[in-house]
VEXDREN-2710 file (C-alpha; in Angstrom, 1 decimal):
% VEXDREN-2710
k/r/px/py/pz
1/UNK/22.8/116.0/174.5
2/UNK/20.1/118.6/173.7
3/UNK/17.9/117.3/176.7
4/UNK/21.0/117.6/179.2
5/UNK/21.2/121.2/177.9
6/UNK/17.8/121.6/178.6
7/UNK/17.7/120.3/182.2
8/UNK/21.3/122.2/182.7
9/UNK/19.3/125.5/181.5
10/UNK/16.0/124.8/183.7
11/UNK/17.9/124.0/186.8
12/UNK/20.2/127.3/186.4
13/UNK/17.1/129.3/185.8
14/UNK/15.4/127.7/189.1
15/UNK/18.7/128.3/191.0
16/UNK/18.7/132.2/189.4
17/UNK/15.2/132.5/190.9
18/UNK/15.9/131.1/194.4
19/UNK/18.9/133.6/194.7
20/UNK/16.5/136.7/193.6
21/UNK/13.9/135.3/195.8
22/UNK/16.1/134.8/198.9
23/UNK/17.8/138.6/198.0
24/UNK/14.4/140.0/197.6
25/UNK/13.7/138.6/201.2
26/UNK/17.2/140.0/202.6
27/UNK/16.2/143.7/201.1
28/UNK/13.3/143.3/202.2
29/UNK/14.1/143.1/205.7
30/UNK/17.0/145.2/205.9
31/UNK/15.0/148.2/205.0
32/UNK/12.8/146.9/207.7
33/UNK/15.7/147.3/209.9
34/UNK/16.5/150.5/208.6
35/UNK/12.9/151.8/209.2
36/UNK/13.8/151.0/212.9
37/UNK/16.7/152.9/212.8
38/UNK/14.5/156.2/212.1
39/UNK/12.4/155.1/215.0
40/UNK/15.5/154.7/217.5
41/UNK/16.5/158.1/216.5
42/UNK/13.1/159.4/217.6
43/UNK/12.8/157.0/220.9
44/UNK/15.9/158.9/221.6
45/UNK/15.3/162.3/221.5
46/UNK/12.4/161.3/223.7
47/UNK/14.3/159.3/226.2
48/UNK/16.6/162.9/226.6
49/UNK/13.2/164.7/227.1
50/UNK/11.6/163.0/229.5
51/UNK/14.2/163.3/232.9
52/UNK/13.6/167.5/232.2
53/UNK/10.1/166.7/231.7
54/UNK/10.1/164.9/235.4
55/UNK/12.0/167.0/237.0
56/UNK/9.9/170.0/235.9
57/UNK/6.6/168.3/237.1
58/UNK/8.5/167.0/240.3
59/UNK/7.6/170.3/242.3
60/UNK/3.7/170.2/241.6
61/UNK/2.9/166.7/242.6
62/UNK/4.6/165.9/245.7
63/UNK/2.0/163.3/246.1
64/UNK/1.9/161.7/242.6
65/UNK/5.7/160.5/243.2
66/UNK/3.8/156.7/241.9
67/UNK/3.2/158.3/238.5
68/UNK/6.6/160.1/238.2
69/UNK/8.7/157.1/239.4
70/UNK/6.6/154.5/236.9
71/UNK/7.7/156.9/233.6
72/UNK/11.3/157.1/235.1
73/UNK/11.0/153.3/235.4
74/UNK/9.5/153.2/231.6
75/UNK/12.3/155.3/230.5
76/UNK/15.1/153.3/231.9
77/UNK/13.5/149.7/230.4
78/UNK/12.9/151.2/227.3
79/UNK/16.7/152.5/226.8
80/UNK/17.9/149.2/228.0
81/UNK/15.4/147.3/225.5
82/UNK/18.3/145.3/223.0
83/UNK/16.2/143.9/220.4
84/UNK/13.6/145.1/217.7
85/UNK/10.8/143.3/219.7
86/UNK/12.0/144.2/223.2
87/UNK/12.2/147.9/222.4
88/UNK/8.8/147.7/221.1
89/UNK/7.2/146.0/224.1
90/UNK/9.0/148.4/226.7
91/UNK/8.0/151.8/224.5
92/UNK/4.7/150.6/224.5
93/UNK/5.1/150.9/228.8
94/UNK/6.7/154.3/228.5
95/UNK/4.2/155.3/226.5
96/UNK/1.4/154.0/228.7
97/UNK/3.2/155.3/231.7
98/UNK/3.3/159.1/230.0
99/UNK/-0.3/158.9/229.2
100/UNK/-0.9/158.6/233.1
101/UNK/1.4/161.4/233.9
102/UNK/-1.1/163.7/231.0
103/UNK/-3.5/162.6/232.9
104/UNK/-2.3/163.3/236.0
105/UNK/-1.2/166.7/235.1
106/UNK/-4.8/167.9/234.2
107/UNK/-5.4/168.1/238.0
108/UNK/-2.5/170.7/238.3
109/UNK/-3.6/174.4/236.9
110/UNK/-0.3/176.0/237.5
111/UNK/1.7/173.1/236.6
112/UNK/0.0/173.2/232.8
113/UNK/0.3/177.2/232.6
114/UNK/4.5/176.8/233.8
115/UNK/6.1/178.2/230.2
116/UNK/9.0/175.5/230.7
117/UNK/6.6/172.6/231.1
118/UNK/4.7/173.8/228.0
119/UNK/7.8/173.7/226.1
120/UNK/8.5/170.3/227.1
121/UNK/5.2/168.9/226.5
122/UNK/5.2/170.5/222.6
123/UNK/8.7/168.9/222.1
124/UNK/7.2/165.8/223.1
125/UNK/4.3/166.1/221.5
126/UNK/6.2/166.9/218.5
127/UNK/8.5/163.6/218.9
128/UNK/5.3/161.7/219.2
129/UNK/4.0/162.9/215.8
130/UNK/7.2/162.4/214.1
131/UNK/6.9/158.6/215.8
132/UNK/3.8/158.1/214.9
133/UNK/4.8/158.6/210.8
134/UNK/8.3/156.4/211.7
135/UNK/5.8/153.5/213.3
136/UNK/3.7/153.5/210.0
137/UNK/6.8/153.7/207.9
138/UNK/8.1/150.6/210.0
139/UNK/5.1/148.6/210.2
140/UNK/5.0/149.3/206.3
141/UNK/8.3/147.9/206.0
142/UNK/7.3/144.8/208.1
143/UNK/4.2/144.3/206.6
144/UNK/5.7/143.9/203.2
145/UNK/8.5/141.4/204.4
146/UNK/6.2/139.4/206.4
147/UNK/4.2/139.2/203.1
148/UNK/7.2/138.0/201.1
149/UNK/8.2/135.0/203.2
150/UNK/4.8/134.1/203.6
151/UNK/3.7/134.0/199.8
152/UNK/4.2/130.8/197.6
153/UNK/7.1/130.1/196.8
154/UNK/9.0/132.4/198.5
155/UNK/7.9/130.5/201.9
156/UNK/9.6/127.6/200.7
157/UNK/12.9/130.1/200.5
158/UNK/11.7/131.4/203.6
159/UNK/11.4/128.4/205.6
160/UNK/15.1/126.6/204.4
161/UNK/16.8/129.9/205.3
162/UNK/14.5/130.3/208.6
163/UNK/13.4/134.0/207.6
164/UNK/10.6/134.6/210.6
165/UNK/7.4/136.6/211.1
166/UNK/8.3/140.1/212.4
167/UNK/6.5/142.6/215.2
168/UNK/4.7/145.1/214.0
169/UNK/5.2/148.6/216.3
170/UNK/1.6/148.8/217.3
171/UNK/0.0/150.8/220.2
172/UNK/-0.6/148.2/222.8
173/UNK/-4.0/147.1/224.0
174/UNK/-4.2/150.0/226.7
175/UNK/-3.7/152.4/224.1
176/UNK/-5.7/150.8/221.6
177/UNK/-8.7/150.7/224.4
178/UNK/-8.1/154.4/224.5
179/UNK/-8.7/155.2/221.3
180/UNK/-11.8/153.1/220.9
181/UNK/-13.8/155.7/223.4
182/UNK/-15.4/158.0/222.5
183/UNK/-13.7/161.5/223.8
184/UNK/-14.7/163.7/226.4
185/UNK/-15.7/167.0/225.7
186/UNK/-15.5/169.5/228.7
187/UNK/-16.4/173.2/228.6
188/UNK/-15.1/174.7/231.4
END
């Protein structure tokens, strides 16, 4: 009797830990979720920015319509983007699509001195710092779930419920390349 009692006590302790283990996991990747959420709101504010952005730079550079009609392009895949991993994957084209349109605009004096398009480009640059903390919040957030389900024994947990490895919000490659040169001083 004392040995059933035993095994009876063992196995409810074992099924008390898989239950903590598998609610561990669920937090886990709800706040991941909810980091997300503080991203979207930032993706936002930046997807209302960017048609006054074009439109202001429209009248400069006539001949840059390429540049101008990739970023509207980036825009519209990036607010279509349904999931976590397609939203990252198309803000990481808008993104490398505004970096050309920077770069573009360096070429345009009067464009850079217009006192509208300067206001733009600080609200944007402003979004982009407050996106930058929200990605490392996020990848925070996924770094730690992905950690959970892949730790002994919680992969065991993990694997029965089919928890899955999650995207971090990185820069992309282009951007990454970018950031690996050395930059370019210019006195002018």
């Amino acid at each position: 009797m004392t040995g059933i009692l035993i095994l009876a006590g063992i196995a409810a302790l074992i099924v008390v830990y898989i239950i903590s283990l598998y609610n561990r996991i669920i937090s886990l990747r709800n706040h991941r979720e909810n980091a997300f959420a503080d991203i979207d709101v930032q993706l936002k504010q930046r997807h209302d920015l960017i048609p006054q952005l074009v439109d202001s730079v429209k009248g400069y550079m006539k001949h840059e319509e390429g540049v101008l009609t990739k970023v509207t392009e980036a825009r519209t895949n990036a607010m279509r983007a349904g999931s976590i991993d397609s939203k990252i994957a198309a803000e990481q084209q808008l993104t490398s699509a505004l970096q050309g349109l920077r770069v573009a605009v360096e070429a345009y004096p009067d464009l850079k001195a217009n006192q509208n398009f300067k206001h733009l480009q600080e609200e944007i640059s402003d979004i982009e710092n407050k996106l930058a903390a929200s990605r490392r919040f996020f990848n925070s957030a996924t770094k730690e779930y992905n950690t959970s389900i892949e730790v002994f024994p919680a992969n065991i947990i993990a694997g029965m419920f089919n928890f899955k490895r999650e995207t971090m919000f990185d820069l992309g490659s282009e951007q990454r390349e970018r950031l690996d040169e050395a930059p370019k001083v210019k006195f002018d």
